[in-house]
N, C-alpha and C positions, 0 to 999 in steps of 0.2 A: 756321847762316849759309848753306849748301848749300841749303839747302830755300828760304830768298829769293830768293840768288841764282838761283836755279830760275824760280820765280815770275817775276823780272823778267823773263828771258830770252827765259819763253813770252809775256809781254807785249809785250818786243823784235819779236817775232818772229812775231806776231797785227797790231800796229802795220804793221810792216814790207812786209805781204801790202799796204796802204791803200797807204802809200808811193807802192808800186811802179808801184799802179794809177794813181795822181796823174801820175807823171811825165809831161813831153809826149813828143809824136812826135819822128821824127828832124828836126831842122833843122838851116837854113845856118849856117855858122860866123857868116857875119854879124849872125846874132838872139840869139845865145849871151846876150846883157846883154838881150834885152828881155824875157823870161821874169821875172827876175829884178823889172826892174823894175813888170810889172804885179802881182806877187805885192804888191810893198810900198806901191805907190797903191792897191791894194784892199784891203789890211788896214789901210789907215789910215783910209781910206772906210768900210769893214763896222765897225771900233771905234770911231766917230766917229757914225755914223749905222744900225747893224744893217744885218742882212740884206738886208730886204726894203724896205730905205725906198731904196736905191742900185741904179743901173739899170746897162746896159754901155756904154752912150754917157756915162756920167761917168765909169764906170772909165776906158775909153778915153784921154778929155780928159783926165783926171787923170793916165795913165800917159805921155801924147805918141805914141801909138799910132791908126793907123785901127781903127774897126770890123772891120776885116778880118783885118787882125791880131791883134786881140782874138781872135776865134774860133778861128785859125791854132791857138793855144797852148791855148783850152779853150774846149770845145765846148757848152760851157753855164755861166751862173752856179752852180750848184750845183757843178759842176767846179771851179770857180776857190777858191770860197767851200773847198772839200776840200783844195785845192793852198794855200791859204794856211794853211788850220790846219794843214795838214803840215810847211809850213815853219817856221811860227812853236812848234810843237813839240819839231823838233828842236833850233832852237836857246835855248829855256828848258831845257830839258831837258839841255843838254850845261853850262848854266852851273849849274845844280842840283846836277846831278853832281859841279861843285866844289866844293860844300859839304865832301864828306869826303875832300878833299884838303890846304881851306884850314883848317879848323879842328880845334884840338888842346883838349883837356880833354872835361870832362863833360856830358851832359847841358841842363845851364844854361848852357854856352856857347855851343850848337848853338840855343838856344830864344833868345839874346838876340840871334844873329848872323841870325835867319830875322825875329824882328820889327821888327829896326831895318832891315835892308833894306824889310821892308813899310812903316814909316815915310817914308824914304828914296822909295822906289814911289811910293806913293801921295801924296807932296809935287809931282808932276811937275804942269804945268800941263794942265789937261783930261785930269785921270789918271779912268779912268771902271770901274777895278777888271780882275776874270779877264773877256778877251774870251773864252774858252771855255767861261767860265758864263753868259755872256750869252747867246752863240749859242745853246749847249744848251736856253736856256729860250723863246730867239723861236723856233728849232726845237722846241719839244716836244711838239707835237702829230708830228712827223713821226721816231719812235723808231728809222727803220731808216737815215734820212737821213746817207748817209757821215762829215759833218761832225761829225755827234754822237757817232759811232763814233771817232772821233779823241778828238774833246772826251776821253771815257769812259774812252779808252784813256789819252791822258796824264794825268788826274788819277789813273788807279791806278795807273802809274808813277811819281808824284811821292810817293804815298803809302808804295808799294813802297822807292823811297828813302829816304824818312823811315824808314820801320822798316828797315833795312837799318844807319843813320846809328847809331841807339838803339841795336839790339843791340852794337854798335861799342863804344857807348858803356857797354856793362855795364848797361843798364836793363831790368830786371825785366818780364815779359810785353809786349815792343818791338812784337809786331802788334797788341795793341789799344790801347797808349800813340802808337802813328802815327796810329790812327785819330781818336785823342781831339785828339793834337795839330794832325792835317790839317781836324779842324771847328773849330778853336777858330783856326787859322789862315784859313779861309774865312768863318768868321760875324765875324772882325774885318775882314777886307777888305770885308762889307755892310754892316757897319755905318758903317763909316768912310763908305764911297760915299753913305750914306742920312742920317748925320749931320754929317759933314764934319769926324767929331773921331774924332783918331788918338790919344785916351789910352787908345780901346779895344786900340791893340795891346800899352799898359804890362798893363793889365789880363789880356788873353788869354797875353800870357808870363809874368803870378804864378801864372795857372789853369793854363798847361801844367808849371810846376814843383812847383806842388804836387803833381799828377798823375802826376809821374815819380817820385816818392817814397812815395808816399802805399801804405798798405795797406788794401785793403778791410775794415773791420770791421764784424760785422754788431749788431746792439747783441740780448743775451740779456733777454730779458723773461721776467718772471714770472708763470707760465701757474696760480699758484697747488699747490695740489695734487689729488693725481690721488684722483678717487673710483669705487672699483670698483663 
């Protein structure tokens, strides 16, 4: 458990270096709430429309902000676009965390409480799936682009948590049962997004239970006998 909680830490704390960088400059007590509020008309705007299809004269309009003040706080879209996955980071991320405070038993509790939230999720109106895999992929020709370093970083913190949640739970090799479980939880959120049918997350949490039980067996075949 030492050796995860490790791993998160250095993640924490690799993350944290982006953070810092994001923050704005010093301002007047009187702008304290506009920060705030451009962060959340541009994430709604960048999840609604991507990156590049939304300019800073609608972020602006959309936030109630001048142009001017736009800039004031970030000095470029690609700044902003960083400050938003930042924020919208930490706070998935600190409600994730309550996973293993809110739930108590096995395994198969932790698997039905993470899909029926995806159920849940994904019932919202113009629910359009992870904005952080979205970004990552209208970003992906651009691999050093800050925003994808966020992306990158919190989905190996969310993972880090899942196996974290596992070992918790007494499940048998937890850093490659998070892995299995952290794809089976992202190919049902595609799917869902691509077919509009969320029996895929009944399906993806029988596949992650079997998975957390299951023993690899390799099947012995008969190689006949051996001729000197």
């Amino acid at each position: 458990m030492l050796i995860i909680e490790g791993r998160v830490a250095a993640d924490v704390n690799s993350l944290a270096s982006i953070l810092t960088a994001t923050a704005a400059r010093p301002m007047p007590r009187a702008s304290d709430e506009t920060r705030p509020e451009i962060l959340q008309a541009a994430y709604k705007l960048f999840r609604r429309r991507g990156f590049f299809r939304v300019g800073m004269d609608e972020i602006a309009d959309a936030a109630g902000v001048t142009k001017r003040t736009l800039y004031y706080h970030f000095d470029s879209k690609d700044a902003l676009l960083t400050a938003v996955l930042a924020s919208q980071h930490e706070r998935i991320f600190a409600d994730f965390q309550n996973y293993g405070i809110e739930f108590s038993g096995g395994a198969d509790v932790l698997i039905d409480k993470l899909f029926e939230g995806l159920v849940k999720w994904s019932s919202k109106p113009r629910w359009a799936g992870s904005g952080f895999t979205r970004l990552a992929i209208e970003l992906a020709d651009l691999s050093g682009h800050p925003a994808r370093v966020i992306a990158r970083q919190h989905k190996a913190l969310m993972e880090r948590h899942l196996e974290m949640l596992l070992a918790e739970a007494k499940v048998p090799s937890p850093k490659e049962r998070a892995r299995e479980l952290f794809l089976l939880i992202e190919g049902a959120m595609v799917m869902i997004l691509i077919h509009g049918d969320q029996s895929y997350c009944s399906a993806a949490a029988d596949a992650a239970k079997r998975l957390m039980v299951a023993e690899v067996e390799f099947p012995q075949h008969d190689t006949g006998p051996t001729h000197a």
